[in-house]
Chimera marker file (.cmm) of the C-alpha trace (Angstrom):
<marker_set name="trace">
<marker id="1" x="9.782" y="5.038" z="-7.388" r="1" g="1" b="0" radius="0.5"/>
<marker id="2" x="10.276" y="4.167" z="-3.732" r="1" g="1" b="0" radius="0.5"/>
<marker id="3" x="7.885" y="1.546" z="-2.287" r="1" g="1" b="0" radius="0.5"/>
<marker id="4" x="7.223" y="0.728" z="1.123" r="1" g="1" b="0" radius="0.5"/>
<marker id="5" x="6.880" y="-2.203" z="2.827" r="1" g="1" b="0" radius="0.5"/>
<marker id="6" x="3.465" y="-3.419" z="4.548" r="1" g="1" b="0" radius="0.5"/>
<marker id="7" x="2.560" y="-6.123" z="6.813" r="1" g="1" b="0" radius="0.5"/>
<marker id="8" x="-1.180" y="-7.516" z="7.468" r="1" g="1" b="0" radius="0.5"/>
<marker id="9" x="-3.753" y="-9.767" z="7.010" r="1" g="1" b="0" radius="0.5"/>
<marker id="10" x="-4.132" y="-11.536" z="3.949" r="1" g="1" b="0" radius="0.5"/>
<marker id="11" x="-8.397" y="-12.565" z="3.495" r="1" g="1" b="0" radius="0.5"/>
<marker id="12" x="-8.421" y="-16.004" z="2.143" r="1" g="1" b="0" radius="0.5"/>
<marker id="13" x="-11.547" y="-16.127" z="0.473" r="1" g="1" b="0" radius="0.5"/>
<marker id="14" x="-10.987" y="-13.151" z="-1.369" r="1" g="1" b="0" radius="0.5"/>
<marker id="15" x="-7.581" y="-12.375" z="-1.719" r="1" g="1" b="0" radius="0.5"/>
<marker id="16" x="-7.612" y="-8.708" z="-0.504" r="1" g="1" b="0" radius="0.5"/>
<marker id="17" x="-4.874" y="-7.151" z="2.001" r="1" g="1" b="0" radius="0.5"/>
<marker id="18" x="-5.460" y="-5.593" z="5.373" r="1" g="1" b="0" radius="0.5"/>
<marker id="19" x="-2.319" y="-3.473" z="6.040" r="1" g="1" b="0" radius="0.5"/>
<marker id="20" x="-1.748" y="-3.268" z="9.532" r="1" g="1" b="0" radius="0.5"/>
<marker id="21" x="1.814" y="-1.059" z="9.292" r="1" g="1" b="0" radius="0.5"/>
<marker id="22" x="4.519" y="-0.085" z="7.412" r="1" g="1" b="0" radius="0.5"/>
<marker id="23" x="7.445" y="-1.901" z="8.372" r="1" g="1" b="0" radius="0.5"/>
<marker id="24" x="10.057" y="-0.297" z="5.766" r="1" g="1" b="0" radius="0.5"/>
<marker id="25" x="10.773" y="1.241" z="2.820" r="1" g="1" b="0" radius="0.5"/>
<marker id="26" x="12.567" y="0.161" z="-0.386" r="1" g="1" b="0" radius="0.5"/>
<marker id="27" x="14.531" y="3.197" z="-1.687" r="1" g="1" b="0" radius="0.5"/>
<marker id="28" x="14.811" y="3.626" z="-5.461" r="1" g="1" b="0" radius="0.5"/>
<marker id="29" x="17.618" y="5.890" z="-4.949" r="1" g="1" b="0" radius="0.5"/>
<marker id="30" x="16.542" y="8.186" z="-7.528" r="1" g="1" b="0" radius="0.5"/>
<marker id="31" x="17.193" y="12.143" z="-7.486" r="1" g="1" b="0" radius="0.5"/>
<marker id="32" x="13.937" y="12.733" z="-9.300" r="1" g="1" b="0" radius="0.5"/>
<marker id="33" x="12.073" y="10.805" z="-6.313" r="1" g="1" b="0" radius="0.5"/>
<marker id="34" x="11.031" y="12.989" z="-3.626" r="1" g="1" b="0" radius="0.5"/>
<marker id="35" x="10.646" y="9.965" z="-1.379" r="1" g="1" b="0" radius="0.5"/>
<marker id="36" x="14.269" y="8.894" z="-1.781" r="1" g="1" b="0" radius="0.5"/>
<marker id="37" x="17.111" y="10.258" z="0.597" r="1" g="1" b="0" radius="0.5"/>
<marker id="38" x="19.147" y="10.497" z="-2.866" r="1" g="1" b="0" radius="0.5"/>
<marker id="39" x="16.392" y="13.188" z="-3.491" r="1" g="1" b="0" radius="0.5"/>
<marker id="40" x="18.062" y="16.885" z="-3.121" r="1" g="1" b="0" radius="0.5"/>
<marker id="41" x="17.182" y="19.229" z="-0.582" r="1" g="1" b="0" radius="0.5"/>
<marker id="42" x="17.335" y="22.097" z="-2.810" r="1" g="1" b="0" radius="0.5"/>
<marker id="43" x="14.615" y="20.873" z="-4.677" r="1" g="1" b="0" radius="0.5"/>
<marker id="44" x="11.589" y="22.239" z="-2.671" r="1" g="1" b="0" radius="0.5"/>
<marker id="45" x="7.726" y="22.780" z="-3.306" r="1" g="1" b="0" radius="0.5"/>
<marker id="46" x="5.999" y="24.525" z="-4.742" r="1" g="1" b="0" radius="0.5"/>
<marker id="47" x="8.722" y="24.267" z="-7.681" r="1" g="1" b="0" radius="0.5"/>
<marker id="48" x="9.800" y="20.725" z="-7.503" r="1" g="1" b="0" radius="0.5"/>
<marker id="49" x="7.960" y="18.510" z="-9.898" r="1" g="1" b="0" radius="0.5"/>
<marker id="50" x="9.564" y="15.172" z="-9.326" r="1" g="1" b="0" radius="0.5"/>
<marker id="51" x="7.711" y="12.112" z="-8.854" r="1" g="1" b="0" radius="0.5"/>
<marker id="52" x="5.856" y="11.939" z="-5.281" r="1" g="1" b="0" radius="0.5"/>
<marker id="53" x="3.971" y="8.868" z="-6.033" r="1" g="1" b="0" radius="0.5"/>
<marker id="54" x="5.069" y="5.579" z="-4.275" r="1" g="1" b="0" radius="0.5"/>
<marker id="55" x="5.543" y="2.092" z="-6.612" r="1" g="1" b="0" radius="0.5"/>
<marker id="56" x="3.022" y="-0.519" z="-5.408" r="1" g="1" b="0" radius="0.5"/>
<marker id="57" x="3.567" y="-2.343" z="-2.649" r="1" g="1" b="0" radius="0.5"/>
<marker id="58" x="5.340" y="-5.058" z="-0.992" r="1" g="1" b="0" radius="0.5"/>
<marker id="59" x="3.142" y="-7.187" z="1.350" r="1" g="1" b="0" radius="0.5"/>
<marker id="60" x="3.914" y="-9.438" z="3.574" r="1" g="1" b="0" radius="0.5"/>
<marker id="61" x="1.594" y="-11.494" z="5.280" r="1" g="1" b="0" radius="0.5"/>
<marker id="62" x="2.088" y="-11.759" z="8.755" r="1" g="1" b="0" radius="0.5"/>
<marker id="63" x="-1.588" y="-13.995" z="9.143" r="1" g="1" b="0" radius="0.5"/>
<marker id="64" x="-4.145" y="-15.344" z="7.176" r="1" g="1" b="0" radius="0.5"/>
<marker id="65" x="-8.155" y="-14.939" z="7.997" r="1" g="1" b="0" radius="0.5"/>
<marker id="66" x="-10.389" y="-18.076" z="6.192" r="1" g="1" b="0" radius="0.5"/>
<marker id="67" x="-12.763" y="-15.506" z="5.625" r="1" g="1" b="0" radius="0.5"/>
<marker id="68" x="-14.155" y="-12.695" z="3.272" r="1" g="1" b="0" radius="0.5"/>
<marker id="69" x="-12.443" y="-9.350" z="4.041" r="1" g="1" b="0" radius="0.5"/>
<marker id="70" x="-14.895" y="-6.616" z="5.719" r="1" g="1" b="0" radius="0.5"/>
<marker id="71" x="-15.678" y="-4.730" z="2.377" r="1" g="1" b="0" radius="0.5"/>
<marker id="72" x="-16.185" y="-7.798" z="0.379" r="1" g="1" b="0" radius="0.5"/>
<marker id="73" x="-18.346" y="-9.345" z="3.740" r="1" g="1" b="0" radius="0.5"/>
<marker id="74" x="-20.579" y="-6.259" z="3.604" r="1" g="1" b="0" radius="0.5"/>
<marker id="75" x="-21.074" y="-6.130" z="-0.159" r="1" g="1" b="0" radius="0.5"/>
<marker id="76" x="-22.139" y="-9.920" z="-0.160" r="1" g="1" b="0" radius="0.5"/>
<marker id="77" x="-24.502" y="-9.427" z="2.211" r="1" g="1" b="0" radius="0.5"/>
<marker id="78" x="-25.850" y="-6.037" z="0.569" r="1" g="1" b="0" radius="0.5"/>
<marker id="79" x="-26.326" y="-8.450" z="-2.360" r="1" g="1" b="0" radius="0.5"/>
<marker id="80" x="-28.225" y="-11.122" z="-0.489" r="1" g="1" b="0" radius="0.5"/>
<marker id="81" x="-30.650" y="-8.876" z="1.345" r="1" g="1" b="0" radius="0.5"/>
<marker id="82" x="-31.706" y="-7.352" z="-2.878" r="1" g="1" b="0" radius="0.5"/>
<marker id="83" x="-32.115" y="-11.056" z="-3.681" r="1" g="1" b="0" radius="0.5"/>
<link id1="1" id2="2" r="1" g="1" b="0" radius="0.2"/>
<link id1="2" id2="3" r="1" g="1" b="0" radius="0.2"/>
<link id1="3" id2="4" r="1" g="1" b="0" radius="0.2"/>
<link id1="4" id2="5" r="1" g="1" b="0" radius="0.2"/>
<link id1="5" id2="6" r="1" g="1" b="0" radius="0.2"/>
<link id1="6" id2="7" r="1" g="1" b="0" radius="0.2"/>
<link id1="7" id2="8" r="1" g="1" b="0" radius="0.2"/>
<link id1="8" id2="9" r="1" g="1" b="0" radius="0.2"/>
<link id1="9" id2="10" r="1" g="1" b="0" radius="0.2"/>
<link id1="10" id2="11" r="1" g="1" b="0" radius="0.2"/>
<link id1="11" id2="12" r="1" g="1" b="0" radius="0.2"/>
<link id1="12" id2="13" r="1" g="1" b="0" radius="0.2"/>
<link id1="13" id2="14" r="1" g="1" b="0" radius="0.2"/>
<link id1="14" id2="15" r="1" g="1" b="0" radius="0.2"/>
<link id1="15" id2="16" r="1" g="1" b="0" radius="0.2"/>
<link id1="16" id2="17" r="1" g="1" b="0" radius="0.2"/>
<link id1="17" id2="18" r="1" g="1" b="0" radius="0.2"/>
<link id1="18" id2="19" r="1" g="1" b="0" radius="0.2"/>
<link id1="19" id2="20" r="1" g="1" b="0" radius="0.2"/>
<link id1="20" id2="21" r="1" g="1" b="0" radius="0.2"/>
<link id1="21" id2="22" r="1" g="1" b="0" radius="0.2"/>
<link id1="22" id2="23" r="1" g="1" b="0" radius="0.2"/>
<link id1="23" id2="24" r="1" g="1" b="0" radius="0.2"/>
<link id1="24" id2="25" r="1" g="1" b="0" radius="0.2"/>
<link id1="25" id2="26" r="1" g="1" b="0" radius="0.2"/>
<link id1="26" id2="27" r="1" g="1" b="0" radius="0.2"/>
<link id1="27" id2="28" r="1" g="1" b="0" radius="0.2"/>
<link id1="28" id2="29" r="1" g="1" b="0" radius="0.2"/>
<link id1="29" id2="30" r="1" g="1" b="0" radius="0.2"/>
<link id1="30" id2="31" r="1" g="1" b="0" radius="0.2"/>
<link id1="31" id2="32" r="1" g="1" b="0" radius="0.2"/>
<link id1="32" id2="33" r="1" g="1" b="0" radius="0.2"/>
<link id1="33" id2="34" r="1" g="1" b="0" radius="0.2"/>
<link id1="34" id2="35" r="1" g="1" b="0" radius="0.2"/>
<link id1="35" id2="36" r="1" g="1" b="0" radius="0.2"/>
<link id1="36" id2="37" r="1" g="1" b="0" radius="0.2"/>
<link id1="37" id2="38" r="1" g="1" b="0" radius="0.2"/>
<link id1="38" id2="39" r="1" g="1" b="0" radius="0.2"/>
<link id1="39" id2="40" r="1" g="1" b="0" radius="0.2"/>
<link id1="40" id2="41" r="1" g="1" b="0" radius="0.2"/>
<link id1="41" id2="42" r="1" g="1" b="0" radius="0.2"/>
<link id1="42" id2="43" r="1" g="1" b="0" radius="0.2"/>
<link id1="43" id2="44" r="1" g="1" b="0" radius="0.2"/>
<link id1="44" id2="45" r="1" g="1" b="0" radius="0.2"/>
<link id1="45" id2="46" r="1" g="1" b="0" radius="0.2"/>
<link id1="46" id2="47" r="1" g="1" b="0" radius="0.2"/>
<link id1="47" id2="48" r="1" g="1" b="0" radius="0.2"/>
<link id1="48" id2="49" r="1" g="1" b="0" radius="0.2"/>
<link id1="49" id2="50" r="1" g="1" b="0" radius="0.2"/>
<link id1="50" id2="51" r="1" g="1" b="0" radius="0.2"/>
<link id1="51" id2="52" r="1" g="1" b="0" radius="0.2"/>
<link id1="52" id2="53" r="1" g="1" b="0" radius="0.2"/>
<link id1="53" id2="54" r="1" g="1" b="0" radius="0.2"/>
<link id1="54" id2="55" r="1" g="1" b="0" radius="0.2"/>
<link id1="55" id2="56" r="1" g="1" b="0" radius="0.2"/>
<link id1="56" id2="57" r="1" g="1" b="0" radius="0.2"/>
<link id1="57" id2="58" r="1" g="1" b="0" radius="0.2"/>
<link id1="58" id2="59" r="1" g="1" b="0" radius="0.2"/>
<link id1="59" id2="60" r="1" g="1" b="0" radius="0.2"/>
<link id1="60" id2="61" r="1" g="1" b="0" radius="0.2"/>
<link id1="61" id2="62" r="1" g="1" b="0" radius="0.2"/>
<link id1="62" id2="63" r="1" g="1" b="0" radius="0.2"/>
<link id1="63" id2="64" r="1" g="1" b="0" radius="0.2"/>
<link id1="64" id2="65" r="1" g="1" b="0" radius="0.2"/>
<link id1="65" id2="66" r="1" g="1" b="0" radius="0.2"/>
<link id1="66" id2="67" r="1" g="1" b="0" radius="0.2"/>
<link id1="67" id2="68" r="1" g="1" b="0" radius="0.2"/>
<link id1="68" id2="69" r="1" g="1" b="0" radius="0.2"/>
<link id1="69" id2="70" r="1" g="1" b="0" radius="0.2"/>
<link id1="70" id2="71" r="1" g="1" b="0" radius="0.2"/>
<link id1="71" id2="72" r="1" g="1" b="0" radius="0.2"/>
<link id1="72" id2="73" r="1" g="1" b="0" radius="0.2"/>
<link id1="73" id2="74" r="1" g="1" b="0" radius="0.2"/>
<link id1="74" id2="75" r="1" g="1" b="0" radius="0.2"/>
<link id1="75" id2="76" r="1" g="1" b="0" radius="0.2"/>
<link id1="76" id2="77" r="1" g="1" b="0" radius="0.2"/>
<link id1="77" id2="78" r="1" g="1" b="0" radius="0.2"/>
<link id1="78" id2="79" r="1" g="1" b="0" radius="0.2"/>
<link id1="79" id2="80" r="1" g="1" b="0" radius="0.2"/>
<link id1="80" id2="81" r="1" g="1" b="0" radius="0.2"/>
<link id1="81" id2="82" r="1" g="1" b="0" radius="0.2"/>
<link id1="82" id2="83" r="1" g="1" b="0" radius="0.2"/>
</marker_set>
């Protein structure tokens, strides 16, 4: 499968990834992709069952925040207010 490449924040405290865009893509260069140029033009939906997922991926941090990421800030302080 094909996987793109992201850029972001990386959140310290937590580890999580804030993509910010997609700067490229990887191509798998597989026929049976249909996100690969190598994938044929013939092969059209409804009919064409080949894979459409992406592979995970590739991040590269472009900064880092010492901090909790928003979801993780917002659960932790769901958490404290049930204390």
């Amino acid at each position: 499968m094909c996987q793109r490449i992201a850029q972001g924040t990386r959140w310290a405290r937590c580890g999580h990834f804030q993509r910010h865009f997609i700067r490229g893509i990887v191509d798998c260069a597989s026929y049976r992709c249909s996100n690969s140029v190598k994938h044929p033009d013939s092969c059209i939906r409804p009919n064409c069952h080949c894979i459409r997922d992406w592979s995970a991926e590739i991040q590269e941090d472009i900064d880092t925040a010492d901090d909790y990421c928003w979801a993780c800030r917002s659960a932790r302080e769901r958490a404290a207010g049930r204390s």
